[in-house]
C-alpha positions in Angstrom: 0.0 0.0 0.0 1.4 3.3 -0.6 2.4 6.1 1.9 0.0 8.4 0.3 -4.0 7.8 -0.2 -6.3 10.3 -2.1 -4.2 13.3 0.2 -4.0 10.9 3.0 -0.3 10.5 4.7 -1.0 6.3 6.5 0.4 6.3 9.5 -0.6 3.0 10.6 -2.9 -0.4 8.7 -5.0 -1.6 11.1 -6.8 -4.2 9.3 -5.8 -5.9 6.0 -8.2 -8.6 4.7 -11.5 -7.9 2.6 -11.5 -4.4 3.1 -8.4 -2.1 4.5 -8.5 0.0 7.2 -5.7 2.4 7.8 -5.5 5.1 10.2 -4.1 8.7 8.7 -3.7 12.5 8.5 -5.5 14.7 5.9 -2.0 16.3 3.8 -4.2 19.6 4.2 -4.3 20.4 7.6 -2.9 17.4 9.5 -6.4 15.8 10.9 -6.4 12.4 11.8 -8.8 10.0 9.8 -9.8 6.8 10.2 -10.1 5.2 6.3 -11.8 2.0 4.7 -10.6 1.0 1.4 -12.2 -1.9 -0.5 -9.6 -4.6 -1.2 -9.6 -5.8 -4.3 -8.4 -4.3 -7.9 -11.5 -4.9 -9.4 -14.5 -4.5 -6.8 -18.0 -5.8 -8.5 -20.8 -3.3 -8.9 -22.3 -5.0 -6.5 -19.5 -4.9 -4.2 -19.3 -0.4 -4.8 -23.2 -0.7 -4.3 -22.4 -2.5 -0.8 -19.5 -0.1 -0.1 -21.9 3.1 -0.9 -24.7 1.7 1.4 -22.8 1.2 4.5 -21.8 4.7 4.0 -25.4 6.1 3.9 -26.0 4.0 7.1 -22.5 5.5 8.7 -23.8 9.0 8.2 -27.1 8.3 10.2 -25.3 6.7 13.1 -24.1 9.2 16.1 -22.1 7.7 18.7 -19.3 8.2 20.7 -17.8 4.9 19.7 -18.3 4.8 16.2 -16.1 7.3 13.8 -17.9 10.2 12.4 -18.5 9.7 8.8 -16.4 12.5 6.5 -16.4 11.5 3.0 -16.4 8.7 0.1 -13.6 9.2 -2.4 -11.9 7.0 -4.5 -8.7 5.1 -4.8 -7.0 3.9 -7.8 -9.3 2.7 -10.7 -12.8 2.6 -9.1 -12.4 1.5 -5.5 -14.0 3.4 -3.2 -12.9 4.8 0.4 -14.5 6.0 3.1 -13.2 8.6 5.0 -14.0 8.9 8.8 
């Protein structure tokens, strides 16, 4: 995985399996993020269509110990992150 994700700096992979999750800093203004990266070159539609739906359900969730949903970008080809 490279040092540098979509204007992320990595500092740290926390998971690596189906999905990747990496803690980071925005390059911008040094915040630190919490991002979930599909794992695989060549995600299915259905698999994006997954990815997309667990974000809409992230952004209705408030709780203290559950990251606060920023953004979905994407990473290399079509995979899609999401940004907490």
């Amino acid at each position: 995985m490279k040092k540098i994700i979509l204007g992320y700096k990595i500092t740290k992979i926390l998971h690596e399996q189906k999905n990747w999750i990496v803690r980071g800093m925005r390059s911008t203004n040094s915040r630190k993020v919490i991002i979930k990266i599909l794992n695989k070159d060549y995600p299915s539609p259905e698999e994006i269509a997954q990815f997309y739906w667990e974000s809409q359900i992230t952004q209705n969730l408030s709780h203290e110990g559950i990251p606060r949903f920023e953004q979905i970008e994407t990473y290399q080809r079509r995979r899609p992150a999401l940004v907490m």
